[in-house]
C-alpha positions, 0 to 999 in steps of 0.5 A: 451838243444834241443827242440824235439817236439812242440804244442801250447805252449806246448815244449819237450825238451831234456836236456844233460845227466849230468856226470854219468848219462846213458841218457839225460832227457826230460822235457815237459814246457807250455811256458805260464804256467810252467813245466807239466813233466819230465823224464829221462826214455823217451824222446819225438819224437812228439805230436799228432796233437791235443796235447793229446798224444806224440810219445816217445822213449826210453831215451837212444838210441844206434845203428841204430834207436829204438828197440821200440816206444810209445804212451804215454800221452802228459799232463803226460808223462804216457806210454799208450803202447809199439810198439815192432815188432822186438824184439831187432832185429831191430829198427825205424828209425822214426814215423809220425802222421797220424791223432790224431788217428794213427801213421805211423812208418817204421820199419828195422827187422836187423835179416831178412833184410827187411823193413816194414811200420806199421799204429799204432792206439793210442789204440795200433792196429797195422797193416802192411800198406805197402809191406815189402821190402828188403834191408840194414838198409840204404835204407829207403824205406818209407820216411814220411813226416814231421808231421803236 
């Protein structure tokens, strides 16, 4: 088991898929209070810096990145949104809290080989934050830094 993400007392943690199962599952655990959810659809990439909402991806990952990440709520493991610029053409390598509201994510688009950067809301606006800028799916030209 690997813990993913962390806030408070509050852990995501990514259990190894079992035999015949496609993915690993992810349970949410209060430390101090006991499990809070579990599910075998997501998994948990970080909590929001007040604890309300997490960044998730799609449990079973293959290739380079995610096709697609998602706000979900943190105390329920509900999806609020999906985040999809590419289709299936590309993928994210990663994303970053960048206040309780916004979620920076860079983006790979494998079809047009160039990068971008997006500022997503948790209300699920998104707009491109930076230039895009071409190259492989190897250059990650926007590094963010660690969340907060």
């Amino acid at each position: 088991m690997d813990a993913t993400a962390m806030h408070g007392s509050v852990v995501a943690l990514k259990d190894p898929a079992q035999p015949g199962q496609e993915a690993p599952c992810t349970r949410v655990v209060d430390l101090e209070e006991g499990p809070v959810w579990n599910s075998c659809d997501i998994a948990v990439q970080s909590f929001s810096p007040d604890g309300t909402l997490a960044l998730v991806e799609d449990a079973y990952g293959s290739g380079w990145g995610d096709p697609r990440l998602g706000i979900a709520d943190a105390a329920t493991g509900e999806v609020l949104f999906w985040i999809n610029p590419h289709g299936e053409q590309g993928g994210f390598p990663t994303g970053v809290w960048e206040d309780a509201d916004h979620v920076v994510v860079p983006s790979f688009n494998s079809v047009g080989q160039n990068w971008r950067l997006f500022r997503v809301s948790t209300t699920g606006e998104v707009e491109q934050a930076g230039p895009s800028v071409d190259g492989d799916d190897m250059l990650f030209p926007y590094v963010p830094p660690a969340n907060p």
